[in-house]
Backbone atoms as SQL, in Angstrom:
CREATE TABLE atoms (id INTEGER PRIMARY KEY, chain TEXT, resi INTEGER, resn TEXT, atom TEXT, x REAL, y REAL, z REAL);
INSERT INTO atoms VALUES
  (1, 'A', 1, 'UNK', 'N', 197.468, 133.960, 180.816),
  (2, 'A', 1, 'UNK', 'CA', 197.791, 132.624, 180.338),
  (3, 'A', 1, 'UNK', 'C', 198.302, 132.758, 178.919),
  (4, 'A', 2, 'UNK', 'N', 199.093, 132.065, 178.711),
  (5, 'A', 2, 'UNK', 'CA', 199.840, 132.397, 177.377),
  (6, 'A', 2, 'UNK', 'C', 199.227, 131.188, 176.338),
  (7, 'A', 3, 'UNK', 'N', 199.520, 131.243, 174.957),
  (8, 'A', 3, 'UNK', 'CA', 199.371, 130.363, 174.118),
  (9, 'A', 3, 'UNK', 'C', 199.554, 129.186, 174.435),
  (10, 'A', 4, 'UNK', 'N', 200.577, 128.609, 174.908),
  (11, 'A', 4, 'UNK', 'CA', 201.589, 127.101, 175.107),
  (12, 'A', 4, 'UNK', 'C', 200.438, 126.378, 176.367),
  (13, 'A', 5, 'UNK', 'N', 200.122, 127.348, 177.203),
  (14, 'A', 5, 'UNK', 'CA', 199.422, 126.898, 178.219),
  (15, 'A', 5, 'UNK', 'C', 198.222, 126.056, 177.921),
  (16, 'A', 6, 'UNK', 'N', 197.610, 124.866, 178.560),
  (17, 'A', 6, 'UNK', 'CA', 196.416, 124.253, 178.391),
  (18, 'A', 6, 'UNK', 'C', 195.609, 124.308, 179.801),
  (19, 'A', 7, 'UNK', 'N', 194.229, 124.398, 179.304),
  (20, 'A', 7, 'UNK', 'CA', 193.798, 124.522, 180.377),
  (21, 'A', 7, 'UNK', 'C', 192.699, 123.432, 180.973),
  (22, 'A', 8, 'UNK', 'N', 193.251, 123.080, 181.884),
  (23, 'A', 8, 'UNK', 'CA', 192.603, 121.666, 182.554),
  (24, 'A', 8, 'UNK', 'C', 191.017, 122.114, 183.466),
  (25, 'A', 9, 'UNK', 'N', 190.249, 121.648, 183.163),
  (26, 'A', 9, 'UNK', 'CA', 188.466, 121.823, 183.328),
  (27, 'A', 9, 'UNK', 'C', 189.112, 121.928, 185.320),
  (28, 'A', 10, 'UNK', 'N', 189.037, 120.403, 185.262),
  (29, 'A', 10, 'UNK', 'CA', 189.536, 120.126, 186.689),
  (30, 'A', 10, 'UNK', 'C', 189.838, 121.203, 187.578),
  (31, 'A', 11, 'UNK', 'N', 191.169, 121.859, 187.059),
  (32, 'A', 11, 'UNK', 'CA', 191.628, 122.831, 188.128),
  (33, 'A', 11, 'UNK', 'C', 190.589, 124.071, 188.713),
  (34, 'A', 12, 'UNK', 'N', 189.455, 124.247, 187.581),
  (35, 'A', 12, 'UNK', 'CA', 188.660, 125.662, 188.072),
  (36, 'A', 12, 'UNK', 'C', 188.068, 125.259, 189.076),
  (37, 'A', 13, 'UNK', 'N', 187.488, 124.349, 189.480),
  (38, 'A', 13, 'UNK', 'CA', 186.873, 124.213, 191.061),
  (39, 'A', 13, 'UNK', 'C', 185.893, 124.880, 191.225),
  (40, 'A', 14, 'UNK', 'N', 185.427, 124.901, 192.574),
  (41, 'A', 14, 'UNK', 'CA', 183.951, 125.133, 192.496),
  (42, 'A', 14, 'UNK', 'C', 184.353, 126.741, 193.273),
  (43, 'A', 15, 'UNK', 'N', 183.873, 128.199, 192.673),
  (44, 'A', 15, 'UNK', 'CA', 184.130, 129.433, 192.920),
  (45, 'A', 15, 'UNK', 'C', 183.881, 129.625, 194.580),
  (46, 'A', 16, 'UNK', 'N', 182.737, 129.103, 194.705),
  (47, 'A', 16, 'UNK', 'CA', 182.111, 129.027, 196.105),
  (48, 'A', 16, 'UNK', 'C', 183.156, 128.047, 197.510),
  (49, 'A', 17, 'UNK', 'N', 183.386, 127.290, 196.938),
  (50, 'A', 17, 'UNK', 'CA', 184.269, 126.021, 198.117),
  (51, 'A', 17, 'UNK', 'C', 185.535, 126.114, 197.843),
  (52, 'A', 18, 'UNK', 'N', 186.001, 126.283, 196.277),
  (53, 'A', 18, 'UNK', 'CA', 187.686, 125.815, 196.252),
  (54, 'A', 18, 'UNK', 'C', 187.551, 124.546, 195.580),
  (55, 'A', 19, 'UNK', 'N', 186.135, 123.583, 195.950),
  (56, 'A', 19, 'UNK', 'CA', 186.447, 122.040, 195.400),
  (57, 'A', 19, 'UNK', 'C', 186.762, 122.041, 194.316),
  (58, 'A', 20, 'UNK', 'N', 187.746, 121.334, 193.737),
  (59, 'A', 20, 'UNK', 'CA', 188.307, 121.316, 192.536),
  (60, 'A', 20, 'UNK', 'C', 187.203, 120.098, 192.076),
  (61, 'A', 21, 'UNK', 'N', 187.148, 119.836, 190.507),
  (62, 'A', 21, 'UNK', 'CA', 186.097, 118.909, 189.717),
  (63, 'A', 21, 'UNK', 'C', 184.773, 119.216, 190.127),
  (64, 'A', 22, 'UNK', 'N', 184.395, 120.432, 190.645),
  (65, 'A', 22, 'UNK', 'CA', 182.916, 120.117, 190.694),
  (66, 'A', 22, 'UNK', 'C', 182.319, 121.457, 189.656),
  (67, 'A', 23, 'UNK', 'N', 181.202, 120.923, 189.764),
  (68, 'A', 23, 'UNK', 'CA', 180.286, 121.001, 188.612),
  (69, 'A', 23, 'UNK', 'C', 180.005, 123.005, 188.266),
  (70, 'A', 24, 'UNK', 'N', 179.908, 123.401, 189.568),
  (71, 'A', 24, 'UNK', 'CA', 179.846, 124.829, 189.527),
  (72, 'A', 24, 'UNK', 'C', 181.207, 125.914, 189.179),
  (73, 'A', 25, 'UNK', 'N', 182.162, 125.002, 188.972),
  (74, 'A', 25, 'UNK', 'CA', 183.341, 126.027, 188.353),
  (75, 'A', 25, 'UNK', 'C', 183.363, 125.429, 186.918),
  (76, 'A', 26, 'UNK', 'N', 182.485, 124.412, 186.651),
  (77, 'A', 26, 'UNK', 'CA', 182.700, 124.707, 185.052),
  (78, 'A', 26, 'UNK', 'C', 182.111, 124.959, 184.522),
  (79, 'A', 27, 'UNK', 'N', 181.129, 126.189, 185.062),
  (80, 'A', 27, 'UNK', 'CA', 179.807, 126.537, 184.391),
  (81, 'A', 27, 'UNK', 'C', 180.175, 128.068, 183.204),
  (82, 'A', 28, 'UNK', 'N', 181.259, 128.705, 183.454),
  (83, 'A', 28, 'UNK', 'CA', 181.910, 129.572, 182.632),
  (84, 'A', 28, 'UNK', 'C', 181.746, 128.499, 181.586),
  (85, 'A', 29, 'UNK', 'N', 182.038, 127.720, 181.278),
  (86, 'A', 29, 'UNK', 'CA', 182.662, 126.979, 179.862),
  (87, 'A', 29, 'UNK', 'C', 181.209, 125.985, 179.307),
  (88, 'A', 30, 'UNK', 'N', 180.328, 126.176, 179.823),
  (89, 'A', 30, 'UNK', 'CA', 179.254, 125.114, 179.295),
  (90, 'A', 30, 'UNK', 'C', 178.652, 125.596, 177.832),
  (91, 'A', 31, 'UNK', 'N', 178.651, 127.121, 177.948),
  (92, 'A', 31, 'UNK', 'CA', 178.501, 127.582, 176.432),
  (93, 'A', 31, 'UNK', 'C', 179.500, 127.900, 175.266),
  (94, 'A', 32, 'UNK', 'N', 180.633, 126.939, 175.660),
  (95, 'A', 32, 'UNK', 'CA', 182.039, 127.351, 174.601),
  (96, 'A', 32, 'UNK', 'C', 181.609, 126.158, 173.735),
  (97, 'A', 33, 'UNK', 'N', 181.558, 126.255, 172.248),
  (98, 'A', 33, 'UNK', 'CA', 181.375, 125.527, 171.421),
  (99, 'A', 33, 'UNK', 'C', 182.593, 124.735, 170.719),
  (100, 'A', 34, 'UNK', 'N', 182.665, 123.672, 170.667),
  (101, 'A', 34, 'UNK', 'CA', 183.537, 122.642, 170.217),
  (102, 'A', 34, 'UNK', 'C', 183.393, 121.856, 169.273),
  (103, 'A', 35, 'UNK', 'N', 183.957, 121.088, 168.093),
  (104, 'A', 35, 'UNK', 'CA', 183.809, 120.067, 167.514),
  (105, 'A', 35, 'UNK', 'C', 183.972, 118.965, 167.810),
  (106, 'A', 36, 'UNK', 'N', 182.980, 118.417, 167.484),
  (107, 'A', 36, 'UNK', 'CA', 183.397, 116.720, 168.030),
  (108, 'A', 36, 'UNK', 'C', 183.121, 115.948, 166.364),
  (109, 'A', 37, 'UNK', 'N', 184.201, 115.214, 166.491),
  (110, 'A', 37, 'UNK', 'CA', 184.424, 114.197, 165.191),
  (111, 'A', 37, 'UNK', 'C', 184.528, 112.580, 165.554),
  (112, 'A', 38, 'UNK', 'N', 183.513, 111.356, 164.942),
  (113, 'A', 38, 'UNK', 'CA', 183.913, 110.224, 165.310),
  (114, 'A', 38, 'UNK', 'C', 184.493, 109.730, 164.407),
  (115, 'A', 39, 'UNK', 'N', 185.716, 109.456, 164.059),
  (116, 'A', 39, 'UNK', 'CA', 186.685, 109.128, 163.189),
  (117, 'A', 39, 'UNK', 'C', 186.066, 107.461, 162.730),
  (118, 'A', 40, 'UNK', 'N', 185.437, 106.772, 161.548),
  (119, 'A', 40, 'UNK', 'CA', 185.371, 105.684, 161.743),
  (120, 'A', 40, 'UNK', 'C', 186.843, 104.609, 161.094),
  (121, 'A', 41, 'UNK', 'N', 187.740, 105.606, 160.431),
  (122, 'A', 41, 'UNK', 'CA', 189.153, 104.973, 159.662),
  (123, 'A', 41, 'UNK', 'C', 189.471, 106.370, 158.399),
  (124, 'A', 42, 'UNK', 'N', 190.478, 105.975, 157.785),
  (125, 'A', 42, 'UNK', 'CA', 190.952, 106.616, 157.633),
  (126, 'A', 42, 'UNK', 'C', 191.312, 105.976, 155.887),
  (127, 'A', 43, 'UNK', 'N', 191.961, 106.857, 154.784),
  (128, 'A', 43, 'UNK', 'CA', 192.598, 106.159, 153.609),
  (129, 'A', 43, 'UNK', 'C', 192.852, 107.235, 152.875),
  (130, 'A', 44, 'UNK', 'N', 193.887, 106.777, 152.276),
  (131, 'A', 44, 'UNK', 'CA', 195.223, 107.749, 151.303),
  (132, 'A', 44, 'UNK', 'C', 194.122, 107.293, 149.438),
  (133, 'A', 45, 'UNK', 'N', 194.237, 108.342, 148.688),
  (134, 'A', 45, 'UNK', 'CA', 193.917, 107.840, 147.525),
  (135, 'A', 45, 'UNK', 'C', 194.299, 109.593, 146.555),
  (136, 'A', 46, 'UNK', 'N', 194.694, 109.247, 145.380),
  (137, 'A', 46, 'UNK', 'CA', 194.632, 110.597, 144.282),
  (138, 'A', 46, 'UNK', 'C', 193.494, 110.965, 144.187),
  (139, 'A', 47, 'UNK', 'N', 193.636, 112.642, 144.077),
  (140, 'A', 47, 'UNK', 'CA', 192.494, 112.763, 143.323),
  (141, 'A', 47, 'UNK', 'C', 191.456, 112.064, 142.144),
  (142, 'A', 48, 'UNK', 'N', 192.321, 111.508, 141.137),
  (143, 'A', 48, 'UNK', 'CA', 191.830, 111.192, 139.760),
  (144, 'A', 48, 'UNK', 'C', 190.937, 109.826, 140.031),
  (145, 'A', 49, 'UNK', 'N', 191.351, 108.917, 141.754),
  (146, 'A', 49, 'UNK', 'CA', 190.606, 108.241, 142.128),
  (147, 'A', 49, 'UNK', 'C', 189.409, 108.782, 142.588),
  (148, 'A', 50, 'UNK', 'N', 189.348, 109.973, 143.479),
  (149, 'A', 50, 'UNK', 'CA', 188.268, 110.306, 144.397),
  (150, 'A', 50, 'UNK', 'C', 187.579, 110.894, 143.215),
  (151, 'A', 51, 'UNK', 'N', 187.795, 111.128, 142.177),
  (152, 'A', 51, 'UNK', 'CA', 186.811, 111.736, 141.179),
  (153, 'A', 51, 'UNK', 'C', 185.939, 110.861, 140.545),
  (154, 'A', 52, 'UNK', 'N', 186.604, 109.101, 140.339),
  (155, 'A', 52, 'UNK', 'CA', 186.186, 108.068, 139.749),
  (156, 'A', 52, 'UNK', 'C', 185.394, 108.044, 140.429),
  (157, 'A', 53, 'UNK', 'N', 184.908, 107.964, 141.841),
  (158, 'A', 53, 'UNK', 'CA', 183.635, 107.278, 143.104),
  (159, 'A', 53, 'UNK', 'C', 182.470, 107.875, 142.402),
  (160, 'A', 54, 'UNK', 'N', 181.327, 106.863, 142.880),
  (161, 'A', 54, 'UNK', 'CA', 180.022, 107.358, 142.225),
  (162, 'A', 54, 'UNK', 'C', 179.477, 106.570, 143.433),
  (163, 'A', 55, 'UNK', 'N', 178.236, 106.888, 142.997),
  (164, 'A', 55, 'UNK', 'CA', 177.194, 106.577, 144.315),
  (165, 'A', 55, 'UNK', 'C', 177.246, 104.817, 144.320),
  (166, 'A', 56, 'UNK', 'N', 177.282, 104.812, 145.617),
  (167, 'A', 56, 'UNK', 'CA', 177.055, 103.242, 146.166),
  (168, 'A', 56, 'UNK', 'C', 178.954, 102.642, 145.944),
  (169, 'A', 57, 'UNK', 'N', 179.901, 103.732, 145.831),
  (170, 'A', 57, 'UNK', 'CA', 181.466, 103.148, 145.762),
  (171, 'A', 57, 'UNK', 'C', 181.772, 102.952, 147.218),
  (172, 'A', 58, 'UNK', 'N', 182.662, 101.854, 146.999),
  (173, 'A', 58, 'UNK', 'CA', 183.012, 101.665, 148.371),
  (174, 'A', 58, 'UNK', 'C', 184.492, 102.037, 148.747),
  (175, 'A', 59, 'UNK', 'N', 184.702, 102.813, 149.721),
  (176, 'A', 59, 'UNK', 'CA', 186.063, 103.161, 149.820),
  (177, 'A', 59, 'UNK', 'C', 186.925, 102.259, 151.279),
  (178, 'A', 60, 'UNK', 'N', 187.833, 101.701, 151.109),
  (179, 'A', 60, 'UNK', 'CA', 188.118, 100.885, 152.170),
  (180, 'A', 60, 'UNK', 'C', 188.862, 101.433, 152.901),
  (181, 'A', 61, 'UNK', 'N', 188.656, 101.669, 153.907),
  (182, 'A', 61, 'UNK', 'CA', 189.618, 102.142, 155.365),
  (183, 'A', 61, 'UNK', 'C', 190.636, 101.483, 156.267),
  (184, 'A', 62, 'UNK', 'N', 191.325, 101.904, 157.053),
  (185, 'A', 62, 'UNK', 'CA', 192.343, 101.138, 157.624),
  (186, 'A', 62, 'UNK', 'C', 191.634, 100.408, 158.900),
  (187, 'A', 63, 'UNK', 'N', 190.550, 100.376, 159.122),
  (188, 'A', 63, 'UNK', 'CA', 190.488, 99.948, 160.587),
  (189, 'A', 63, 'UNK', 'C', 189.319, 98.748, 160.130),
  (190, 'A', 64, 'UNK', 'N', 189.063, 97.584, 161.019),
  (191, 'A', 64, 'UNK', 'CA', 188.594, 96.162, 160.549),
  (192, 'A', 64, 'UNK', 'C', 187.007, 96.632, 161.490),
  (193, 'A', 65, 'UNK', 'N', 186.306, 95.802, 160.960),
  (194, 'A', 65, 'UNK', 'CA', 184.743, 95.486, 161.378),
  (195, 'A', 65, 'UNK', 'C', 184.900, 95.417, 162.892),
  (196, 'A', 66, 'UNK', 'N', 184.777, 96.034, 164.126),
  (197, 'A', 66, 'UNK', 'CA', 184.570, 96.011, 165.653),
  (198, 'A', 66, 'UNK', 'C', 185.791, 96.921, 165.767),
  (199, 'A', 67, 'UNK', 'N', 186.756, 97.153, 165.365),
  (200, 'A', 67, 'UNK', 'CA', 187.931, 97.719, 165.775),
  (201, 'A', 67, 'UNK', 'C', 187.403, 99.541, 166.544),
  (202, 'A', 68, 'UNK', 'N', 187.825, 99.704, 167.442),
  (203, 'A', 68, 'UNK', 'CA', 187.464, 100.645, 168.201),
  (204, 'A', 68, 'UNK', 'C', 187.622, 102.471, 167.038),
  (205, 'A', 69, 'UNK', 'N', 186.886, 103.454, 167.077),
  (206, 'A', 69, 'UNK', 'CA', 186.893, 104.444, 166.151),
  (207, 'A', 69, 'UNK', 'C', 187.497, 105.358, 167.379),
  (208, 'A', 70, 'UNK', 'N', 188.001, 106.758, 167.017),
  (209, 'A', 70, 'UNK', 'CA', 188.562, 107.294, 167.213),
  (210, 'A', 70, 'UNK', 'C', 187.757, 108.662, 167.513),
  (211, 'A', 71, 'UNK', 'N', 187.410, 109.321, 168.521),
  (212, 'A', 71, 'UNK', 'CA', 186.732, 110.225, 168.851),
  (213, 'A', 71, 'UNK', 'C', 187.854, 111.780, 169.294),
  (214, 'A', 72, 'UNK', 'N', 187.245, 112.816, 168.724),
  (215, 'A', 72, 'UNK', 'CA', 188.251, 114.072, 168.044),
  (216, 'A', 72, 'UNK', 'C', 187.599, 115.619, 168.695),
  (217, 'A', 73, 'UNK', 'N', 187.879, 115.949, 170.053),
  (218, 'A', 73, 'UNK', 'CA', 187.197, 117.000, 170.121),
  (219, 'A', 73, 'UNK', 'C', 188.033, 117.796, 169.496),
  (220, 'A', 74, 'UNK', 'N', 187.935, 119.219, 168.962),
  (221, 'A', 74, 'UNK', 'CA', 188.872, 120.619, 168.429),
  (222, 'A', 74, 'UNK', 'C', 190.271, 119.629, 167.981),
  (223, 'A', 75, 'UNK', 'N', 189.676, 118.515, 166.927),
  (224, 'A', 75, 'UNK', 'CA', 190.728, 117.772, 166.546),
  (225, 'A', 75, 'UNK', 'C', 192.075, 117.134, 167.424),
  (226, 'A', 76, 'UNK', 'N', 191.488, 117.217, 168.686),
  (227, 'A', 76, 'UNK', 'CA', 192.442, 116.709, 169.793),
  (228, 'A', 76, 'UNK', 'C', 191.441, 115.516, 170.286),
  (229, 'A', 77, 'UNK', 'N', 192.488, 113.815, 170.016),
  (230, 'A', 77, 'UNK', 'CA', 192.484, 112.844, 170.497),
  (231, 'A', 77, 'UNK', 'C', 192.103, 112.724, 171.836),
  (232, 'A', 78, 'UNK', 'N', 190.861, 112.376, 172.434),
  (233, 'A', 78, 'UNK', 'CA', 189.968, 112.535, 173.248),
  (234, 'A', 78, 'UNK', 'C', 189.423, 111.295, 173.589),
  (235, 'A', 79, 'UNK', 'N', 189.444, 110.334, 173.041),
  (236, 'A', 79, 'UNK', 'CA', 188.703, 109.160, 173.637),
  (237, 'A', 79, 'UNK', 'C', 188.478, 107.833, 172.327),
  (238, 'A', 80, 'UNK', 'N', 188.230, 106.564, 172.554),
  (239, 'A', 80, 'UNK', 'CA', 187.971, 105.841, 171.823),
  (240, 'A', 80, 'UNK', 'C', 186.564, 105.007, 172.157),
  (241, 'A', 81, 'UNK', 'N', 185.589, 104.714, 170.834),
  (242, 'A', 81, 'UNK', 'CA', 184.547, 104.002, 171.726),
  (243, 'A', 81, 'UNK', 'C', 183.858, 103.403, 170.337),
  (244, 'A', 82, 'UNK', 'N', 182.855, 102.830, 170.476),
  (245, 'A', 82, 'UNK', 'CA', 182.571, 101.771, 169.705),
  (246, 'A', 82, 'UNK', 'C', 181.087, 102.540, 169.230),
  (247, 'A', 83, 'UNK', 'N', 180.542, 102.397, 167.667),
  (248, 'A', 83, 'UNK', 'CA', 179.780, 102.879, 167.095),
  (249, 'A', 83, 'UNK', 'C', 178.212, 102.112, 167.270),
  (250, 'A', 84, 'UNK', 'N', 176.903, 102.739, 167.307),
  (251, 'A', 84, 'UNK', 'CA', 175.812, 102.398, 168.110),
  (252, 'A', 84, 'UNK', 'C', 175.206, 103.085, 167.980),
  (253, 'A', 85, 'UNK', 'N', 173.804, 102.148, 167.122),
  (254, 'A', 85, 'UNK', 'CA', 173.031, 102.404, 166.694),
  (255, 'A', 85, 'UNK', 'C', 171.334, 103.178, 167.990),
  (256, 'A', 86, 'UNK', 'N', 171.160, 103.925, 167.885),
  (257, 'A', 86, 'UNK', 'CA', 169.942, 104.963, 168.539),
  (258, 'A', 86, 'UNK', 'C', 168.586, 105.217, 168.126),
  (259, 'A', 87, 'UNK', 'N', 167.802, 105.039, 167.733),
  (260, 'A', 87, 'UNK', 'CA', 166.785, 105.421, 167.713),
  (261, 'A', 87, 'UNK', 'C', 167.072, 105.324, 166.036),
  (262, 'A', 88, 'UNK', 'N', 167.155, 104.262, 165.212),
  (263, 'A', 88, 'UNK', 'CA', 167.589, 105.126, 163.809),
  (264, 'A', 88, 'UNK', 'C', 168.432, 105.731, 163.774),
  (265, 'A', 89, 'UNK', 'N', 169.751, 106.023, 164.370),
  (266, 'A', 89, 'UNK', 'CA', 170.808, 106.971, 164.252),
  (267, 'A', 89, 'UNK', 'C', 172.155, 106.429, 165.319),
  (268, 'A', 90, 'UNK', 'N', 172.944, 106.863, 164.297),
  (269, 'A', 90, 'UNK', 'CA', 174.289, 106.591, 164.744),
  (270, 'A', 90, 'UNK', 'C', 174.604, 107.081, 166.083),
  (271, 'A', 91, 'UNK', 'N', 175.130, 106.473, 167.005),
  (272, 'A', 91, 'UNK', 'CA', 176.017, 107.548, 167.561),
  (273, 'A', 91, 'UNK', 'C', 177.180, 106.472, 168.185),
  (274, 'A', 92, 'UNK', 'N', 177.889, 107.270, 169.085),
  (275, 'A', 92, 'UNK', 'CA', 179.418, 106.699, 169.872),
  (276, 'A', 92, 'UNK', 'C', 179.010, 106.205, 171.540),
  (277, 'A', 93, 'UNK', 'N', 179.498, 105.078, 171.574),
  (278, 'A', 93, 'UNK', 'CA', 179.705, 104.865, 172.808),
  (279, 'A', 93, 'UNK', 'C', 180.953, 104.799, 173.622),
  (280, 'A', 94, 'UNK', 'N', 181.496, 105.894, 174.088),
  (281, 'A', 94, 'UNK', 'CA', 183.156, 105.989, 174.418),
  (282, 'A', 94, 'UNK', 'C', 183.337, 104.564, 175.577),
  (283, 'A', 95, 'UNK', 'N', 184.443, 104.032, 174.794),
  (284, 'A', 95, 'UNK', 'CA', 184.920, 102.748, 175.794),
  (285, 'A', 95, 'UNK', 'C', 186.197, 103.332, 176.548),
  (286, 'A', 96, 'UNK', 'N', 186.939, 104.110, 176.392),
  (287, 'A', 96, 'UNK', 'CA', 188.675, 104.451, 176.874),
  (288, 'A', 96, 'UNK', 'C', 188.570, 105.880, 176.305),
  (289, 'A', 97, 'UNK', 'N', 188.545, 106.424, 177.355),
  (290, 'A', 97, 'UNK', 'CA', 188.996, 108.231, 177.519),
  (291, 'A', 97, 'UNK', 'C', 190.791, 108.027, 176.890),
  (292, 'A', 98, 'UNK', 'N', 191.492, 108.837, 176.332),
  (293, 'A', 98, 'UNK', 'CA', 192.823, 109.114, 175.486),
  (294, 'A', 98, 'UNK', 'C', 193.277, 110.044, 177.010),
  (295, 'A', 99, 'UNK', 'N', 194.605, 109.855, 177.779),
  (296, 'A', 99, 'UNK', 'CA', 194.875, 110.953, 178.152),
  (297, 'A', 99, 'UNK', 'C', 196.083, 111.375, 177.696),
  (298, 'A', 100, 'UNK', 'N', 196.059, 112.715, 177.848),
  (299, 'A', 100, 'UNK', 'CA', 196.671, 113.611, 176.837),
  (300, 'A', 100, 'UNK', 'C', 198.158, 113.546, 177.403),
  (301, 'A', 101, 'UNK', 'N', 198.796, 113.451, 176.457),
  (302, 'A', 101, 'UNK', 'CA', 200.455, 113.656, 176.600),
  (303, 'A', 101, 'UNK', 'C', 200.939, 114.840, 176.892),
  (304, 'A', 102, 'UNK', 'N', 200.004, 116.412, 176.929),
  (305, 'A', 102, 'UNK', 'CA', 200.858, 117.487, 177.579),
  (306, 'A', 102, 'UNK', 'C', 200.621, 117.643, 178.862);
């Protein structure tokens, strides 16, 4: 497989049947480690600003109060979902999987 190539989970299938999407051909890959990023917005500023911030500054972002955040596996656009609160702790609730343009 060359560089350019991507490789779709889907196609490995199950080693035993052939079934493609099932759970036992993607067991090679359950220990490959990935980043995941929940993007909550985004903003442009100079340095000589980001040096001014002190604790409790507020920096304003492009995206409004409910507006859906942006979820980033290996920095590839992966899904969008809405932020939610856990036990004391943040996490994502994906509303719309991103599918990929290659």
């Amino acid at each position: 497989m060359n560089d350019k190539q991507n490789l779709n989970l889907e196609d490995l299938g199950d080693a035993n049947t052939g079934a493609k999407g099932s759970e036992a051909g993607l067991e090679a890959v359950y220990d490959v480690p990935v980043t995941v990023k929940a993007v909550l917005g985004t903003t442009a500023m100079n340095i000589s600003q980001l040096l001014k911030l002190g604790r409790g500054a507020v920096v304003e972002l492009d995206r409004k109060v409910g507006d859906a955040i942006d979820v980033y596996v290996n920095d590839r656009l992966v899904a969008r979902g809405e932020v939610v609160i856990v036990d004391d702790k943040l996490g994502v609730t994906m509303t719309e999987i991103v599918k990929s343009s290659t």
